[in-house]
N, C-alpha and C positions, 0 to 999 in steps of 0.2 A: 523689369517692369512688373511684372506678375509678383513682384516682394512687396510690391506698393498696390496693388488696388487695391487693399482693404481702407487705404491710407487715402487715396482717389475718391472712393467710394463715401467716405465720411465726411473728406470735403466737400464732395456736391451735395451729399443730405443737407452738412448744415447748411449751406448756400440755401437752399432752399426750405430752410427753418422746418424738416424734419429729423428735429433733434433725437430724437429717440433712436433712430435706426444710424443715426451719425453715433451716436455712444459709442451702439452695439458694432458698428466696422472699426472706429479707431480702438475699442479694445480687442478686435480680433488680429488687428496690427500691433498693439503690445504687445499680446498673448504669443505672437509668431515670430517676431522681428525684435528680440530683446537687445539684441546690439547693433541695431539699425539707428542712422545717425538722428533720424527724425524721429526719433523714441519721446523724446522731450516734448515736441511738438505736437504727438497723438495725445500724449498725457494732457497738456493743454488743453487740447481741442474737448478732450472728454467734458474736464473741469467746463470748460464755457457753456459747454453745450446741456452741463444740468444746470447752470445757471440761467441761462434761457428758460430753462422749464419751469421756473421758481416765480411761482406768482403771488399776486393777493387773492388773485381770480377764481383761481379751485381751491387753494388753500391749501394743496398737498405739501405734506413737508418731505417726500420722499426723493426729490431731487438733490433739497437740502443736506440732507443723511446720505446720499450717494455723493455728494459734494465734499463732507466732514471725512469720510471715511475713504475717499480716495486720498486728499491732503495727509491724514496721519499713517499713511503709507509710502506717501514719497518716495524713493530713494536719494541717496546725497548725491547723485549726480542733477538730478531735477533741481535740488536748493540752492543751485549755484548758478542756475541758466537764466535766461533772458526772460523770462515764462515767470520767475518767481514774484515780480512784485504785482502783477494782476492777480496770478494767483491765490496771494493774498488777500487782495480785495475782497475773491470770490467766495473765497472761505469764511471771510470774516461776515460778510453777509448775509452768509447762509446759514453761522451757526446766531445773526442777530435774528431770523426768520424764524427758527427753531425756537428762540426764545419768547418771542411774540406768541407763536401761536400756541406754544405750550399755556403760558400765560392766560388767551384768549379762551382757550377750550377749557382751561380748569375754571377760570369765571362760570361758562357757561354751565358746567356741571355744580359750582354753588350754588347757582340761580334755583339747579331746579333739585337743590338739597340731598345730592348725589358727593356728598365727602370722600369717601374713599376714592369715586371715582378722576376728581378732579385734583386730589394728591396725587394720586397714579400719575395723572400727565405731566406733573412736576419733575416727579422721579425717574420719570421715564428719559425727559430732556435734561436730566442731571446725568443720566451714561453717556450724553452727548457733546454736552457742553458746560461739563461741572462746573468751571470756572466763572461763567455767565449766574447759572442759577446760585451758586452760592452769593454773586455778590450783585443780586438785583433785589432789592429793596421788594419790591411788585410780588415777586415769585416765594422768595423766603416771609413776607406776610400771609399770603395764599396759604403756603404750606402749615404754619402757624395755625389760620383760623380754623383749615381743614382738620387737624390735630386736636385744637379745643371741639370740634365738634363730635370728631370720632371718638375721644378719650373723654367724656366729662370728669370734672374735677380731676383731671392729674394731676400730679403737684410737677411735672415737669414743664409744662406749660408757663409758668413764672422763669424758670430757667431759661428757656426759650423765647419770653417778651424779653427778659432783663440782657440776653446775647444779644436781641435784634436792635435794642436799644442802645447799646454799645456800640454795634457796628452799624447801625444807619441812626444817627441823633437827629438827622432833619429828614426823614422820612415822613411822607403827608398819611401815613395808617397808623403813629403813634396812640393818637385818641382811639383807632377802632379799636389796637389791643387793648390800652387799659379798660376799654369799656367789656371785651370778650372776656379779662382778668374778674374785674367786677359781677358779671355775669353770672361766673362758675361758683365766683364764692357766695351769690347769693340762693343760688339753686343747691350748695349743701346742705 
């Protein structure tokens, strides 16, 4: 019994939706109990219990990124359990969260004409979810505009509409680039 209260202990947190200290006992039951039958089950519980924490409310995306980065560590005994198809769910909505609010906060740093800043948080959820930020229309225009502002007149900026244009053709920012295109070339 003493191999399981860590495993005890994380079940009554979450019960009681304090997630945080439910993490922290279901990973000191990984950490201890690697060939423990309920291994799968702590991993689980982990994943749930950052997902719980994941809100629009505070807006933190750090459960999200504790969520990313417990899934890309798996091991292949977890990919096969009973656990894997929520899992997935969990994952995939964490790394849509990360994506939003990266989105939301680079907005908010063009608003107030902070470019580099609001590329940074692009790039920053491109180590996380590169596959997302590469093929979001929203994210890769952002990045774009942030670049004509940081870079005037590059000639890479044509490069970079005429790719966006290729791979998003009904994207609703098409008129904002030509117009950031036109822009540059009038300010030479």
């Amino acid at each position: 019994y003493t191999r399981e209260i860590y495993l005890f202990r994380g079940d009554v947190a979450y019960k009681r939706k304090r997630y945080r200290f439910a993490i922290d006992q279901y990973n000191e039951f990984v950490k201890n109990q690697v060939n423990h039958p309920k291994i799968n089950y702590a991993r689980f519980k982990i994943l749930s219990s950052y997902s719980k924490l994941i809100t629009n409310k505070d807006k933190d995306i750090g459960p999200s990124l504790g969520v990313i980065e417990i899934y890309n560590l798996l091991p292949d005994s977890y990919l096969d359990s009973e656990f894997m198809k929520n899992t997935n769910r969990i994952y995939n909505s964490a790394r849509k969260f990360v994506l939003k609010r990266a989105i939301y906060i680079s907005r908010f740093y063009i608003k107030k004409k902070e470019f580099g800043a609001a590329y940074s948080r692009i790039e920053n959820a491109n180590i996380f979810i590169p596959d997302l930020i590469q093929n979001s229309y929203e994210a890769q225009y952002l990045k774009i505009l942030c670049i004509s502002k940081m870079e005037d007149g590059d000639s890479s900026i044509k490069n970079l509409i005429n790719a966006y244009q290729i791979k998003f053709p009904d994207s609703p920012f098409l008129d904002d680039l030509s117009k950031i295109w036109w822009k540059q070339q009038l300010d030479l």
